[in-house]
C-alpha positions in Angstrom: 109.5 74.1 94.3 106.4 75.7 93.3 105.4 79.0 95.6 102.0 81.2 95.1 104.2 84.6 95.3 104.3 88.4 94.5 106.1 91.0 94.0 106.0 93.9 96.7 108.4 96.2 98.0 110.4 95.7 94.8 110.6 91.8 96.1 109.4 88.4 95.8 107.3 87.6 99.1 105.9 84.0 99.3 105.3 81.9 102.6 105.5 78.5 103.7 105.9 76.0 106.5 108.9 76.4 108.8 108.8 72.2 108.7 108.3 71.7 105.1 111.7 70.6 103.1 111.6 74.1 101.3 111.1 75.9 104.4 114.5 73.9 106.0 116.3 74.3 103.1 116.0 77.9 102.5 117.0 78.6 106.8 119.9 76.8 105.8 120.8 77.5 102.9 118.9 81.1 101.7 120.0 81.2 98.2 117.7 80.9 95.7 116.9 81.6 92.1 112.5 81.9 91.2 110.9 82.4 87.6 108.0 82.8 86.3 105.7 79.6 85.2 106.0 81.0 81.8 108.7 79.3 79.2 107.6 81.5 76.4 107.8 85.2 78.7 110.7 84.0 81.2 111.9 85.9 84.1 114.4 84.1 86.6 115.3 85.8 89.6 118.5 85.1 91.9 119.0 86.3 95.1 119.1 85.6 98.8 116.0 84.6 101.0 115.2 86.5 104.5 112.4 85.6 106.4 110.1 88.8 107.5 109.4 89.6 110.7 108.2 93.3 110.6 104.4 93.6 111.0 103.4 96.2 109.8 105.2 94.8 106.3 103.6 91.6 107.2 99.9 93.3 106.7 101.1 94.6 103.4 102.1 91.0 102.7 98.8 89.5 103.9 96.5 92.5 102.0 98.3 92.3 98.9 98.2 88.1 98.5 94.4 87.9 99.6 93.9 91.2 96.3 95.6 88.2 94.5 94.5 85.0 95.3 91.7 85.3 97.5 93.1 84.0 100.2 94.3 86.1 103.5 98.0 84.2 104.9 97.7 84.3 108.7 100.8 86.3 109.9 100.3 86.4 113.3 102.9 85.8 115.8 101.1 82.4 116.7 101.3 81.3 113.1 104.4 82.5 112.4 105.7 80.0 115.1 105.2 77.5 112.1 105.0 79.1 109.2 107.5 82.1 107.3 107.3 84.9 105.1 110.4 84.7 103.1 111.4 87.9 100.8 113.5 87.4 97.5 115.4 90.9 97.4 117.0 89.9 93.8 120.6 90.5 92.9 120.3 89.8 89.6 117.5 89.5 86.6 117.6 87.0 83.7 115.0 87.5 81.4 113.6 86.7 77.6 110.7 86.4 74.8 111.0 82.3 73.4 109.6 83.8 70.4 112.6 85.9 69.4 115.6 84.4 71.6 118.8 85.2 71.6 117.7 89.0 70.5 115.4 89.5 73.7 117.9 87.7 76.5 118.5 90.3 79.0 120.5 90.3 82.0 119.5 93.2 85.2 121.5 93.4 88.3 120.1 95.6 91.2 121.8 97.5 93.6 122.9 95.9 96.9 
């Protein structure tokens, strides 16, 4: 599923709706892999999910998505009733250039 994200905290932060079938699935199920919308620069991410609950990282989410997209998150307590900030701490990396695949592939794992 498509996510408006960005990176922060060396992490992938994106929100959504507690309700919505992404938002179920991750609670249960927090394993993930994200990439990039790009098939010619790819970058694939895998990792676990955990919601944030800290506010004062919350803020930095909020500040950081509205420098990007215009758009402040709420990430009050109220909202957050119904909505989550997930964070993508990544476990491993894939990425690669289309243009000169195989050579490019690379493959980063991060520390636990």
């Amino acid at each position: 599923m498509r996510v408006w994200g960005l990176w922060l905290e060396d992490a992938l932060w994106f929100a959504t709706d507690r309700a919505s079938r992404k938002g179920r699935n991750l609670a249960s199920r927090p394993r993930m892999s994200a990439h990039l919308e790009s098939g010619d620069e790819v970058v694939t991410l895998e990792g676990s999910a955990t919601e944030s609950r800290e506010g004062v990282a919350l803020e930095a989410f909020a500040a950081a998505y509205e420098a990007k997209y215009a758009f402040r998150p709420d990430v009050s307590p109220q909202a957050l009733k119904s909505s989550v900030v997930y964070v993508l701490r990544p476990v491993v990396a894939l990425a690669w250039r289309e243009s000169d695949y195989p050579q490019s592939a690379t493959r980063f794992a991060f520390p636990a």
